[in-house]
C-alpha positions as CSV (number, residue, x, y, z in Angstrom):
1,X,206.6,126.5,58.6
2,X,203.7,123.6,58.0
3,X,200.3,123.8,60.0
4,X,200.0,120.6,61.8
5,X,197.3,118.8,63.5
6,X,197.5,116.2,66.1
7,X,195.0,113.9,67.0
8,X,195.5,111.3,70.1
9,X,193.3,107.9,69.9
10,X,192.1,108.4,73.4
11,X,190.2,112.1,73.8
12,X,189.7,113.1,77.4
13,X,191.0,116.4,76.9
14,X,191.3,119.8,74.8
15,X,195.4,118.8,74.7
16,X,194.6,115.4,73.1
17,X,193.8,118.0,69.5
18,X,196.8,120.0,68.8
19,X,197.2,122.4,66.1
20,X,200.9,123.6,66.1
21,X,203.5,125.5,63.2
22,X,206.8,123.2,63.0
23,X,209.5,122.5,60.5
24,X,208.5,118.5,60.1
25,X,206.2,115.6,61.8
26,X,208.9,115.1,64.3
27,X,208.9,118.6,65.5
28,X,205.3,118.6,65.6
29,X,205.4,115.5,68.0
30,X,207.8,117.1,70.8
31,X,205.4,119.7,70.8
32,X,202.8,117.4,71.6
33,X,205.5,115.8,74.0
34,X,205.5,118.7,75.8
35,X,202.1,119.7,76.2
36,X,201.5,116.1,78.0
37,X,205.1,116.2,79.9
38,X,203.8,116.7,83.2
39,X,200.6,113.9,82.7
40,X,203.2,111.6,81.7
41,X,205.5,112.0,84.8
42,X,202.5,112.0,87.2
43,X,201.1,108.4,85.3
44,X,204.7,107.3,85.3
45,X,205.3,108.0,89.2
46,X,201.9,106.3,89.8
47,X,202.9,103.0,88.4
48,X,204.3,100.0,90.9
49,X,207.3,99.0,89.7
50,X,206.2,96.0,88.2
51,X,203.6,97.9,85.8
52,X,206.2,100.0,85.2
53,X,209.3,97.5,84.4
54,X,206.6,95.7,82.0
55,X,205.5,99.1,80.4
56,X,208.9,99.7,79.5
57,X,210.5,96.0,78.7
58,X,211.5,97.0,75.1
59,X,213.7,100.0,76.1
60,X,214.3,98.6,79.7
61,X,218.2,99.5,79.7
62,X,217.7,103.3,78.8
63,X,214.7,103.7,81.4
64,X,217.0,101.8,83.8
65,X,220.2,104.5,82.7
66,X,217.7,107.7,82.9
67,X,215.9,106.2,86.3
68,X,219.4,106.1,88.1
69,X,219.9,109.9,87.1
70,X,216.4,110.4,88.5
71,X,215.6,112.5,85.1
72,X,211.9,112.1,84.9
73,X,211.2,114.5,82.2
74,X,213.6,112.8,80.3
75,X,211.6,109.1,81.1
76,X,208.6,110.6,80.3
77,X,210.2,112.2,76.7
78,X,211.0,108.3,76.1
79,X,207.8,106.7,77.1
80,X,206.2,109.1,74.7
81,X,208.5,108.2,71.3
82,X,208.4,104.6,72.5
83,X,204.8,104.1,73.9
84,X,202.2,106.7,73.3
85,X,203.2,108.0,70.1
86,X,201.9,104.9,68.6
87,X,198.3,106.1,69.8
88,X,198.3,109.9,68.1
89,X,198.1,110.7,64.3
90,X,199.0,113.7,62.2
91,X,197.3,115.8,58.8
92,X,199.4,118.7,57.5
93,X,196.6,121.3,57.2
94,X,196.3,123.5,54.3
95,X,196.8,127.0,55.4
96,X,197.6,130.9,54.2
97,X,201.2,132.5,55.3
98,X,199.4,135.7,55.5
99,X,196.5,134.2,57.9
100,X,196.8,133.7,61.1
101,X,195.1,130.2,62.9
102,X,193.4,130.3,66.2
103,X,192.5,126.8,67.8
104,X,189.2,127.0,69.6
105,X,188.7,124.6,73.2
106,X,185.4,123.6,73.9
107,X,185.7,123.2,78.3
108,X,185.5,119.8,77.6
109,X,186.3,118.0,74.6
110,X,186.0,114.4,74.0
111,X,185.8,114.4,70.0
112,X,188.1,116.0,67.4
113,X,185.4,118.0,65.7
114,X,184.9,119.7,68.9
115,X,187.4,121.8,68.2
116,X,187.3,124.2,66.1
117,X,190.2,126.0,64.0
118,X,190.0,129.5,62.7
119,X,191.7,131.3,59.7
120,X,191.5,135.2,60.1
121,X,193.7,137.9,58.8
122,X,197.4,137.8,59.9
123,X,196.4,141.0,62.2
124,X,193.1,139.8,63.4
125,X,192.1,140.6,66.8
126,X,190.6,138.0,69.2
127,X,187.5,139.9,68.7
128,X,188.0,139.0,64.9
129,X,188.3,135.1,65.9
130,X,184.9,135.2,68.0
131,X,183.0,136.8,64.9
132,X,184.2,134.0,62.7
133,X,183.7,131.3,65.1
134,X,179.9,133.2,65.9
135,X,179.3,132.5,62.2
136,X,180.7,129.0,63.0
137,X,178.7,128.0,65.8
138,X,175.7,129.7,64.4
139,X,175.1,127.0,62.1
140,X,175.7,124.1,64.2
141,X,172.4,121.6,64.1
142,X,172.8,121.1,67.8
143,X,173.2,125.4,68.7
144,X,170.1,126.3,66.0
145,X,168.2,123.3,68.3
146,X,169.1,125.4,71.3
147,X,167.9,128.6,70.0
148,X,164.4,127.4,68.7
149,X,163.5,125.6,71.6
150,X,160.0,127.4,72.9
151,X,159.8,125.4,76.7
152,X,160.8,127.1,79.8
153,X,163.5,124.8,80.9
154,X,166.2,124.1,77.7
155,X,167.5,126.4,75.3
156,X,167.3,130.1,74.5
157,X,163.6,130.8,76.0
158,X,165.2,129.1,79.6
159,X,167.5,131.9,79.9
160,X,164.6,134.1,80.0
161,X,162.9,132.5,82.4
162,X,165.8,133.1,85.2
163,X,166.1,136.1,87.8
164,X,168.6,136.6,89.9
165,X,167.7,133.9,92.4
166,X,167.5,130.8,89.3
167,X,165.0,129.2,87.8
168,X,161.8,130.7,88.1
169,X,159.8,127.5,88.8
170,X,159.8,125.1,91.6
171,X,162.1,122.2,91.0
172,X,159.2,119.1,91.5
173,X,156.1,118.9,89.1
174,X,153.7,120.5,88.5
175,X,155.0,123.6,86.8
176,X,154.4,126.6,88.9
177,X,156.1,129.6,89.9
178,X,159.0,129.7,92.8
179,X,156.9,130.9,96.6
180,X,158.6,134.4,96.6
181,X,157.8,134.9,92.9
182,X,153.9,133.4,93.9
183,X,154.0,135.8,96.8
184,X,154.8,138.9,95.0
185,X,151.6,137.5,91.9
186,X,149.1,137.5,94.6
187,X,150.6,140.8,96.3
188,X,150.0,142.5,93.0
189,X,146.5,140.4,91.9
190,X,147.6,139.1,89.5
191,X,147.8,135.6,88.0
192,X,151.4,133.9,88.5
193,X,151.2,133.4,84.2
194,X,151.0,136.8,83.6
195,X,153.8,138.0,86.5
196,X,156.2,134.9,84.4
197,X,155.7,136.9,81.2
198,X,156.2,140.0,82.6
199,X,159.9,138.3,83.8
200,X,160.5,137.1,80.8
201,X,159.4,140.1,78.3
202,X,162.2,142.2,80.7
203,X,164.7,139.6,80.0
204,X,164.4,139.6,76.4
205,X,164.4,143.6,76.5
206,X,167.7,143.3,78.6
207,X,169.2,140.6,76.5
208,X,168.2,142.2,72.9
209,X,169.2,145.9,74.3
210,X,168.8,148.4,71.7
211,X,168.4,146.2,69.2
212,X,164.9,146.6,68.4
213,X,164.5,144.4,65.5
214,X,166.0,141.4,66.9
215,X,164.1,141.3,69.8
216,X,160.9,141.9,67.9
217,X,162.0,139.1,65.0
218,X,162.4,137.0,68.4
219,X,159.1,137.6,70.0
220,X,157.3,137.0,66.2
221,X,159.3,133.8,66.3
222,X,158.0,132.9,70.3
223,X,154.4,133.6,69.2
224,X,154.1,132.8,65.4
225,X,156.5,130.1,64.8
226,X,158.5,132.3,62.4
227,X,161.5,131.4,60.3
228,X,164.5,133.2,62.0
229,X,167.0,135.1,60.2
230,X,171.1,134.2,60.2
231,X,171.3,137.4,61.4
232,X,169.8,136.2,64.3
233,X,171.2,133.2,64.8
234,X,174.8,135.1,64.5
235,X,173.7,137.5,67.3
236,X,173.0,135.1,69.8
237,X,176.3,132.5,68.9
238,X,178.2,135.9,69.6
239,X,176.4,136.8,72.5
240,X,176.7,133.1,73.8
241,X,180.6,133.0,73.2
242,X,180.7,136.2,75.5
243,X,178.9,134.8,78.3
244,X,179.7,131.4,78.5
245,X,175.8,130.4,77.5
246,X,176.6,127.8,75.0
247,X,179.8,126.5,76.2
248,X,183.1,128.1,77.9
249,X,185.6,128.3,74.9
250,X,189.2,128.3,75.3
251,X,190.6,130.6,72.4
252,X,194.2,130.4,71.5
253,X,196.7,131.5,68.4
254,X,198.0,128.4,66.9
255,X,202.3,128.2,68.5
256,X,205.5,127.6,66.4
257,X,206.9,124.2,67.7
């Protein structure tokens, strides 16, 4: 079998980047076929009849033969090889017999290299798969930009600055704690500055858990502007691929057309 990838001109959607095992290109586009099958029939059925007879002038008498049958999943097999087939391309991928390829969907994915494809040991777990795409993501510009940012309302340092009611600021300038949380700061005499730190040292104790030396290489970073490690940055893409932080993935073993 050859690893294949798919690419359609016209990304909306995580089945517009296929990765698929076949025999040959033409086995590789029915696959794609008939991942689509059922966007196809719904276009097709949405069409007035004359968008539809000009769509399919070239090949009129076999959409005219298939029509009378009323085999749509057939019509929409033949509007794929005759239409949209022109608008996808395909790369034969290098790849290992004795690996096995995981395709990785970003929730929404609107460019090819937003998805990701991973090579792990033929008897890999998925927990495998999320280690090497932690190392993957951990080096991403845009993820490392996430991590390092120090404000209270993007990135890493946001997420500690939640409770279980949100944000812990009101939503309209200036920056000040929510009323409750401003209530419970002048209940206890104390500033509402130090009762936010106190929220957000617990939340970095929670998040880090017992790993003591990345929540300390952490709070050095927050207050000394400290180089962090790629231990570090590994830890939290994991963590974020666990809890949906940096972006719901879709994680799936690569099928035989």
């Amino acid at each position: 079998m050859k690893l294949y990838k798919l690419v359609f001109s016209d990304i909306v959607d995580a089945k517009d980047v296929i990765f698929v095992y076949a025999e040959n290109e033409y086995r590789a586009f029915k696959y794609a076929c008939e991942k689509h099958m059922q966007d196809y029939k719904e276009y097709l059925l949405e069409m007035s009849l004359e968008e539809f007879l000009v769509e399919t002038k070239s090949f009129e008498g076999e959409m005219r033969y298939l029509f009378s049958k009323g085999d749509m999943d057939q019509i929409a097999r033949v509007y794929f090889e005759k239409v949209v087939l022109n608008g996808w391309t395909v790369e034969e991928l290098e790849h290992n017999c004795m690996s096995s390829e995981w395709a990785v969907y970003p929730e929404h994915v609107n460019a090819e290299d937003e998805v990701y494809l991973i090579s792990v040991d033929k008897n890999a777990k998925l927990d495998e798969v999320k280690d090497t795409l932690s190392i993957k993501l951990s080096i991403d510009v845009n993820f490392r930009e996430y991590v390092e940012d120090n404000s209270v309302d993007m990135g890493l340092l946001a997420k500690m600055h939640h409770d279980e009611m949100g944000w812990l600021f009101m939503n309209n300038p200036p920056l000040r704690l929510r009323k409750d949380l401003m209530t419970e700061a002048n209940r206890r005499n104390i500033s509402q500055w130090q009762y936010c730190d106190e929220i957000m040292y617990k939340n970095i104790d929670v998040y880090f858990g017992d790993d003591v030396g990345l929540k300390e290489e952490y709070l050095d970073f927050l207050k000394n502007e400290t180089k962090l490690s790629e231990q570090f940055y590994r830890h939290v893409a994991r963590k974020c691929i666990e809890n949906d932080d940096w972006d719901r993935y879709t994680i799936k073993q690569v099928e035989v057309a």
